[in-house]
N, C-alpha and C positions, 0 to 999 in steps of 0.2 A: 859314744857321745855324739850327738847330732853338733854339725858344724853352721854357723848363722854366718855368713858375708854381710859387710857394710862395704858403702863406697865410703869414697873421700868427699871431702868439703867440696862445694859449687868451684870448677872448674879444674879440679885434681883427678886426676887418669890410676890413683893406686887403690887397687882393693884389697884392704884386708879380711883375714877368716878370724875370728875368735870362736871359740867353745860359746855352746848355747848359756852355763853359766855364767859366761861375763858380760853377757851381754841382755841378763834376765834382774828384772825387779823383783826383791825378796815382798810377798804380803801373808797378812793371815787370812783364814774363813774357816770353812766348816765342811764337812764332807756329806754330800748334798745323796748319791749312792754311789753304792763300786761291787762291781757283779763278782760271782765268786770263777768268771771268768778271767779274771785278772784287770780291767777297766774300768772307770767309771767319772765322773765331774765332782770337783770340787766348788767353791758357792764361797767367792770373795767378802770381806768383811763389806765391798760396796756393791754387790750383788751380781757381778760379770762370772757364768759359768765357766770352767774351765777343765776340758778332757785329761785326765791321770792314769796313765799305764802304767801297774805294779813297778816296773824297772823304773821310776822314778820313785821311788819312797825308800826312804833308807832303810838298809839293812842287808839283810844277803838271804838266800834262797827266796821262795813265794813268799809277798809282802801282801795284804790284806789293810783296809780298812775298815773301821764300824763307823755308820751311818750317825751323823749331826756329830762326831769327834773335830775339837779343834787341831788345827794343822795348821801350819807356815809351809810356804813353797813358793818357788821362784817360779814366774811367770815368764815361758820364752817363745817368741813370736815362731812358727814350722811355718809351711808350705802350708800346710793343712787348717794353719789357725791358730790360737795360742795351745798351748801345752805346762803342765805343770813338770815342775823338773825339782830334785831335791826332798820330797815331801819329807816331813816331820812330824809326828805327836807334840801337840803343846801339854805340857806336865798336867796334870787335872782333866783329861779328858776322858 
């Protein structure tokens, strides 16, 4: 599980580490493509892309997407840019 640091408030010295989950906004959108190399961008219901590596989609062994399925995923700020974390099937996709 990737670790996300915050500081403290304007002029506090403590930093704490939470999980990329606590510190991720849950949104929905739609899955924009995802290669059968295990990668690919999801497509926010407000239109901000967003990189999704199979190990974020639930489930266990290789996780796959199909292209324009709806999905919810928590949005968490990497080193590298956002990341999708958590992904889900929304029922009717």
């Amino acid at each position: 599980m990737r670790q996300v640091t915050t500081s403290a408030p304007a002029g506090g010295s403590v930093m704490a580490a939470k999980t990329a989950h606590d510190a991720a906004v849950r949104v929905t959108g739609h899955v924009r493509w995802f290669s059968h190399k295990g990668f690919g961008y999801l497509a926010t219901d407000g239109g901000r892309d967003v990189y999704v590596h199979h190990s974020a989609i639930a489930g266990s062994g290789f996780r796959s997407l199909p292209t324009d399925a709806r999905v919810s995923f928590a949005v968490v700020q990497t080193r590298r840019g956002p990341e999708a974390a958590d992904v889900r099937l929304i029922d009717g996709s």
